[in-house]
C-alpha positions in Angstrom: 40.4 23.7 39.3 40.9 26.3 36.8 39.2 29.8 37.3 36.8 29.2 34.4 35.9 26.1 36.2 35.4 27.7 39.5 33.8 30.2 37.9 31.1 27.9 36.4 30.7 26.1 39.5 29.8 29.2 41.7 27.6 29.8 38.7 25.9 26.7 39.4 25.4 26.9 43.3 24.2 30.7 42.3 21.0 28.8 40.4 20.3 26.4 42.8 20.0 29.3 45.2 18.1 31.1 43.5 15.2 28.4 42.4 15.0 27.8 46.1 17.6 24.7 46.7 18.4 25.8 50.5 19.0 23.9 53.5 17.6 20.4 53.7 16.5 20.7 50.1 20.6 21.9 48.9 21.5 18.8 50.7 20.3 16.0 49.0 22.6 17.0 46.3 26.2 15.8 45.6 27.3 19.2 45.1 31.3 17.7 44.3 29.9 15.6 41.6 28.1 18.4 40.0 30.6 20.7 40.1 33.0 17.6 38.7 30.2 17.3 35.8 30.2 20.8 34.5 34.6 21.1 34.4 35.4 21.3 30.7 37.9 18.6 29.3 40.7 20.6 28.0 42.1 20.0 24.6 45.1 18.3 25.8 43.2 16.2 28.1 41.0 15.2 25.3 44.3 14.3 23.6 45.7 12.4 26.6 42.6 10.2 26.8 42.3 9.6 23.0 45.7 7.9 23.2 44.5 5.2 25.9 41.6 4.3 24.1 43.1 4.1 20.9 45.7 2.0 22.5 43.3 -0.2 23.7 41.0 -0.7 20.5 45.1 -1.1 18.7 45.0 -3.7 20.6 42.0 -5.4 19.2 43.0 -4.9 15.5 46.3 -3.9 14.5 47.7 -1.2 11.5 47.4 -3.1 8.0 51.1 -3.1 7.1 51.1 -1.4 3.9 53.0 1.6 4.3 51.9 3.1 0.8 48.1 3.1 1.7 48.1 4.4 5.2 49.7 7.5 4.1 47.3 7.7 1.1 43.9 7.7 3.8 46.5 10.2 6.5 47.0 12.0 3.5 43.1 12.5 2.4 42.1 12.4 6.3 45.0 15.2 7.0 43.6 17.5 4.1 39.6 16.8 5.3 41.0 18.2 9.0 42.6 21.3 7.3 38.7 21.8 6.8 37.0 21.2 9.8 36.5 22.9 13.1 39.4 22.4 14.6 42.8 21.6 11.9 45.4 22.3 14.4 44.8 18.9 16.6 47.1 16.4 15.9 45.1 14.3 13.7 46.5 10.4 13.0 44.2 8.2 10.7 44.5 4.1 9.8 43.5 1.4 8.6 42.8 -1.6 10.3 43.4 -5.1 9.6 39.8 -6.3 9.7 37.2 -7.9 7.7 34.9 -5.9 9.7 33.2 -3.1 8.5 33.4 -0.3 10.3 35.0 3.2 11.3 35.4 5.2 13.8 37.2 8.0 15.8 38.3 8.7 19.2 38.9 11.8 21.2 41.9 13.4 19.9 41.8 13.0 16.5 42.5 9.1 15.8 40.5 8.0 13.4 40.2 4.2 12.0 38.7 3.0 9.4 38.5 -1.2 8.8 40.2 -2.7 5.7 36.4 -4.9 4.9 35.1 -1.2 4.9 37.5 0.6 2.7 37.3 -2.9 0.1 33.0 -2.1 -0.4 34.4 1.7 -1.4 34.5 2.7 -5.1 36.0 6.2 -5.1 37.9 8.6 -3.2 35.2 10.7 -2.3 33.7 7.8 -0.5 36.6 7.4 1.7 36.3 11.0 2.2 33.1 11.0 3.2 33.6 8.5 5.8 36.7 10.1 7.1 34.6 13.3 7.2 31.9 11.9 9.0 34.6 10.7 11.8 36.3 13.8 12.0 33.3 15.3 12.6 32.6 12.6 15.6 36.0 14.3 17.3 35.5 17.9 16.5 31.5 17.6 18.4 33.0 15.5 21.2 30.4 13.2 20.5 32.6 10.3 22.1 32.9 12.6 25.7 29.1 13.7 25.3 28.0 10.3 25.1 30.5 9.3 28.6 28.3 11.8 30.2 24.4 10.3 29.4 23.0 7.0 29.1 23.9 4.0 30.9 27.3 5.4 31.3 26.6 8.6 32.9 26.6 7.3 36.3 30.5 6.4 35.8 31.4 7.9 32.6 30.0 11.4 33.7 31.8 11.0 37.5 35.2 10.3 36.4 35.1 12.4 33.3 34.8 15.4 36.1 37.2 14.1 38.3 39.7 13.5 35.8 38.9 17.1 34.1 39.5 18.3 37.8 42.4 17.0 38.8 44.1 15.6 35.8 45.1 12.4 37.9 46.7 9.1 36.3 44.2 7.1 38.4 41.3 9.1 37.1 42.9 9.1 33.5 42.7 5.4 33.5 39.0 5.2 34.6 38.1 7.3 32.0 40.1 5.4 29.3 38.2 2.2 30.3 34.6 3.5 30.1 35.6 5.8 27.4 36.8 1.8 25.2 33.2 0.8 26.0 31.8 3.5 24.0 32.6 2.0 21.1 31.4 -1.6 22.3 27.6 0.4 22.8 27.9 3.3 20.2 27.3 6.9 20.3 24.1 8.3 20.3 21.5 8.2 17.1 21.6 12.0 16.8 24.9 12.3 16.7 25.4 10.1 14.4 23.0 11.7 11.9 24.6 15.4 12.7 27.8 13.5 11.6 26.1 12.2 8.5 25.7 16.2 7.9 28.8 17.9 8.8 30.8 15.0 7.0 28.8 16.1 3.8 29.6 19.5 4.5 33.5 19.1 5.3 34.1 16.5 2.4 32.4 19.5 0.0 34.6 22.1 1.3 37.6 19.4 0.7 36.8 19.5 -2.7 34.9 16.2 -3.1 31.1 15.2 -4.2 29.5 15.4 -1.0 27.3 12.5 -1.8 30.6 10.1 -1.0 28.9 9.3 2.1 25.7 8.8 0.9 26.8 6.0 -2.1 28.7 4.4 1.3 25.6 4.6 3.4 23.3 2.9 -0.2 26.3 -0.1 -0.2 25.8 -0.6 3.6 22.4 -0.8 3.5 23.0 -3.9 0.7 23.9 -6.0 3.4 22.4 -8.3 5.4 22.3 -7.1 8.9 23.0 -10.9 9.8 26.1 -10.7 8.6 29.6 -11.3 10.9 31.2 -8.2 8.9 28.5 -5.8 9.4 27.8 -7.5 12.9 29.0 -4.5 15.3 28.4 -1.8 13.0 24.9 -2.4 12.8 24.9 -2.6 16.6 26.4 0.6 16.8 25.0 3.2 14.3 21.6 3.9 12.7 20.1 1.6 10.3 21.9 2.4 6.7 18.3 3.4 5.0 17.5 5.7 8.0 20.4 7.9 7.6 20.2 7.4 3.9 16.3 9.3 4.6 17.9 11.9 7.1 21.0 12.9 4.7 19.4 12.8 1.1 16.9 15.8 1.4 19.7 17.6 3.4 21.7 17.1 0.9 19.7 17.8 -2.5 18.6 21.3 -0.4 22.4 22.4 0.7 25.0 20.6 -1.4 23.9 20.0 -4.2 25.7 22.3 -6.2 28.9 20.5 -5.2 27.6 17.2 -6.6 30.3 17.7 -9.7 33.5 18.2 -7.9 35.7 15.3 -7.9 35.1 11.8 -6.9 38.8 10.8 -8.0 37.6 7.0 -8.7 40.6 6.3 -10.9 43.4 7.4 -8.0 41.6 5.4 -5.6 41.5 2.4 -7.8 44.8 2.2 -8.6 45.5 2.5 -5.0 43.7 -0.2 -3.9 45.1 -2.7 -7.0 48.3 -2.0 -5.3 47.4 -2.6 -1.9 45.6 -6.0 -2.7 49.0 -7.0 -4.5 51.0 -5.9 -1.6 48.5 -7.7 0.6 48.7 -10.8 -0.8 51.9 -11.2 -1.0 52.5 -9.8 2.5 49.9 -11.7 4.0 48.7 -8.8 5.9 
């Protein structure tokens, strides 16, 4: 354990103490689990397990193969980092070959977005706004938070610790498997409308209408729930016209002097004229 580890656990054991957790009373407590619980994940092992899920949701949906658009979204996604919390992690972005429509980032800095999301998008500062709203999933460690409450606290929260502790390949693994099945559940509701937020805010400090996310969040909320497309999305995040009701007064009170920079609708068109071309003649 490092010393700022041990340091927080005698911390710990020094509050029990003192709100009168002796004897029979300190021992009803797994004092190795809480001490596991309150180890911070380092930035490298944040990285580490980032790869294995990512891996594993690769595995699910694969790259589209259109070289000329993935750099295009790493490109914008690259510059959006530069502006957020933390621009030195080694940030990777794609697009998936899916008809679903979704997006989403994992621990580390991978962040995905589905082709069926990018095809409802009309300008660039949509995109951004969506890629903001992910990087700003990685940068709060929403993905780690939610490993440590809810239904998976009980094992997410256990190995997270032990892996934090002892930076074992056995532990590693655990973590990579409950860590895949946040994305199955979803993170929590407030993060996802503190995203909603900070994506605004890092998209505008990009240089793009911070409303991008918003005109995203109005197409979404088109769509019948019902719908295959939309399916695990809507299982996973707020209702569309919730977070539409959360970000719009937020919005009109903070950013709303940015409303004019660019929404770059023509570059983002042309793009995606060429990638449908290139998609079907490639076939994928």
């Amino acid at each position: 354990m490092s010393k700022r580890g041990y340091r927080n656990a005698m911390l710990l054991m020094g509050a029990l103490l003192s709100v009168g957790f002796t004897g029979a009373g300190l021992a009803q407590f797994d004092i190795g689990k809480l001490v596991k619980a309150i180890v911070p994940v380092s930035d490298e092992a944040e990285i580490d397990i980032g790869k294995g899920i990512a891996g594993n949701l690769l595995g699910v949906a694969a790259p589209v193969n259109d070289p000329a658009l993935q750099a295009y979204v790493n490109k914008i996604g690259r510059w959006l980092s530069l502006q957020s919390d933390k621009p030195d992690m080694p940030w990777r972005f794609a697009v998936l070959d899916t008809d679903s429509v979704n997006a989403f980032a994992v621990p580390g800095g991978y962040v995905f977005v589905t082709r069926g999301l990018l095809l409802l998008m009309r300008d660039e500062s949509e995109l951004a706004g969506v890629l903001a709203h992910e990087i700003s999933h990685v940068t709060e460690r929403h993905a780690l938070k939610t490993m440590r409450k809810g239904e998976l606290a009980a094992l997410g929260g256990d190995v997270l610790g032990a892996y934090a502790a002892s930076q074992g390949a056995g532990e590693l693994n655990q973590v990579i498997n409950v860590g895949t099945e946040v994305y199955a559940r979803g993170l929590d509701k407030k993060d996802e409308f503190a995203a909603d937020y900070y994506g605004a805010v890092i998209a505008a400090r990009g240089g793009y209408d911070p409303y991008g996310l918003l005109a995203v969040l109005q197409t979404l909320s088109s769509i019948n729930p019902q719908d295959d497309a939309v399916a695990l999305m809507f299982k996973t995040h707020p209702d569309p016209s919730t977070r539409i009701e959360r970000l719009l007064p937020v919005l009109e009170s903070q950013l709303d002097q940015y409303a004019d920079q660019p929404n770059n609708a023509d570059r983002f068109a042309e793009i995606m004229r060429a990638h449908v071309r290139h998609y079907g003649q490639t076939g994928k």
